[in-house]
C-alpha positions as CSV (number, residue, x, y, z in Angstrom):
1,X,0.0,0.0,0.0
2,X,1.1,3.5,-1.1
3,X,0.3,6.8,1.1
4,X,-1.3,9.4,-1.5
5,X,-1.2,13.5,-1.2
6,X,-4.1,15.0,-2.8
7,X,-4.7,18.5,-3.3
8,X,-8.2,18.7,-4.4
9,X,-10.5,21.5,-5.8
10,X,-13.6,22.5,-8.2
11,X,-12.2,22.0,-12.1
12,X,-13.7,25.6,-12.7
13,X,-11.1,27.4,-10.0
14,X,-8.2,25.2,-10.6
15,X,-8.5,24.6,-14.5
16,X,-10.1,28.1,-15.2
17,X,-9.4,30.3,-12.8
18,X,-6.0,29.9,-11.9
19,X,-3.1,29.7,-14.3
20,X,-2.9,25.8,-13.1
21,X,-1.2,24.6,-16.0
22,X,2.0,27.3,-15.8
23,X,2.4,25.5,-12.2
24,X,2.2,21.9,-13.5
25,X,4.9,23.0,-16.2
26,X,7.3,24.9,-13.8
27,X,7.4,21.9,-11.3
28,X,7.6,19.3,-14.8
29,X,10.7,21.4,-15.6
30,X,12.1,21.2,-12.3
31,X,11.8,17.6,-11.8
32,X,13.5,17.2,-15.1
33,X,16.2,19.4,-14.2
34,X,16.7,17.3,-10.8
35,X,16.7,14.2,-12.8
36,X,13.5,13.6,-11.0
37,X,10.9,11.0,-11.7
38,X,7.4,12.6,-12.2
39,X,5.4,11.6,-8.9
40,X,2.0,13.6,-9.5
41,X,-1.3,13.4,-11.4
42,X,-3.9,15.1,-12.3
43,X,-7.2,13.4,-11.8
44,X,-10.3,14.8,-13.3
45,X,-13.4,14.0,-10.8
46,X,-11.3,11.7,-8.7
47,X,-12.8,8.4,-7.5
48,X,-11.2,8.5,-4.3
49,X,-13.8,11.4,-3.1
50,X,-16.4,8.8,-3.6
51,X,-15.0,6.4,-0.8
52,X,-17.0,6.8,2.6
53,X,-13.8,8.5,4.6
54,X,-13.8,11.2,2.0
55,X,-17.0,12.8,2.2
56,X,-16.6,15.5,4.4
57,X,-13.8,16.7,1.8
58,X,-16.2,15.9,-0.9
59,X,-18.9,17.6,0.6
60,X,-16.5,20.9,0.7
61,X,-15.0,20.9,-2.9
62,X,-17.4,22.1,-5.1
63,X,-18.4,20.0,-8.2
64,X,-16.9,18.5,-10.4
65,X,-13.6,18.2,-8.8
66,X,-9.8,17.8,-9.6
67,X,-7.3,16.9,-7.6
68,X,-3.3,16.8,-8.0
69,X,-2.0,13.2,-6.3
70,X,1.1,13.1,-5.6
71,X,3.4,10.8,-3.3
72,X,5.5,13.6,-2.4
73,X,3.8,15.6,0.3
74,X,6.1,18.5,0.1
75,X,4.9,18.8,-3.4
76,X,1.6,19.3,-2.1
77,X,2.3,21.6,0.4
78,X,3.5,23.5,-2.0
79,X,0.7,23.8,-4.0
80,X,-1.4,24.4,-1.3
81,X,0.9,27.4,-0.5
82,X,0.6,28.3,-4.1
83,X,-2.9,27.8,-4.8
84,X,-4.7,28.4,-1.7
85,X,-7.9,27.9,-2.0
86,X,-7.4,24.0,-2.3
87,X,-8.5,20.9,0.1
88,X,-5.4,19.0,0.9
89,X,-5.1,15.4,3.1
90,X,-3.6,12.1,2.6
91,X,-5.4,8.4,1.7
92,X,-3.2,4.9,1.4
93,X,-4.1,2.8,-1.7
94,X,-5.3,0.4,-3.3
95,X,-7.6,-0.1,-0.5
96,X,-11.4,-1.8,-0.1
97,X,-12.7,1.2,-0.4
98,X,-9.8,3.3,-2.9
99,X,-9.0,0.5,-5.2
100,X,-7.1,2.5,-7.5
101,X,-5.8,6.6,-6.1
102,X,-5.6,8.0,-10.0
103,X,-9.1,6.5,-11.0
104,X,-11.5,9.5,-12.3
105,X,-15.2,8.6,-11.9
106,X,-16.1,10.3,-14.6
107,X,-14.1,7.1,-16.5
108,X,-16.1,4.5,-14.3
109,X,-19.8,6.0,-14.7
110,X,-18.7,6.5,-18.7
């Protein structure tokens, strides 16, 4: 079992509002400059907010929701210092009730 970092918020703030994608490109840089493997994903309407121990985040995050998963929980921090207005927390995986931490629900109701 792996221990996930999430940072979490509605697809309209984080994929409209904010300039999300100049983020995601400065850190892809980074890690390539630090010979770095890639540890985060973006996951459109995450599944893992659908498990029962997630819905008091889900409840807060407007919908739909995207999250950034990461294993790296400074990563996260980070973008929770960037980003502010974000839900962050941790889950382990695959799990009875998070089978699979980069699974979207939009794929599975599809």
């Amino acid at each position: 079992m792996t221990t996930y970092y999430y940072a979490v918020a509605s697809e309209k703030f984080l994929l409209e509002e904010e300039p999300f994608e100049e983020v995601l490109k400065e850190r892809h840089r980074y890690y390539q400059e630090q010979e770095q493997a890639v540890d985060f994903w973006l996951v459109k309407t995450p599944a893992f907010l659908d498990a029962p121990e997630m819905a008091e985040v889900k409840s807060c995050c407007p919908q739909p929701a995207v999250a950034v998963v990461s294993t790296n929980k400074t990563f996260i921090t980070w973008l929770k210092l960037r980003l502010e207005y974000v839900a962050t927390g941790e889950f382990d995986a695959p799990s009875a009730t998070i089978p699979d931490a980069l699974a979207s629900a939009a794929a599975i109701s599809a």
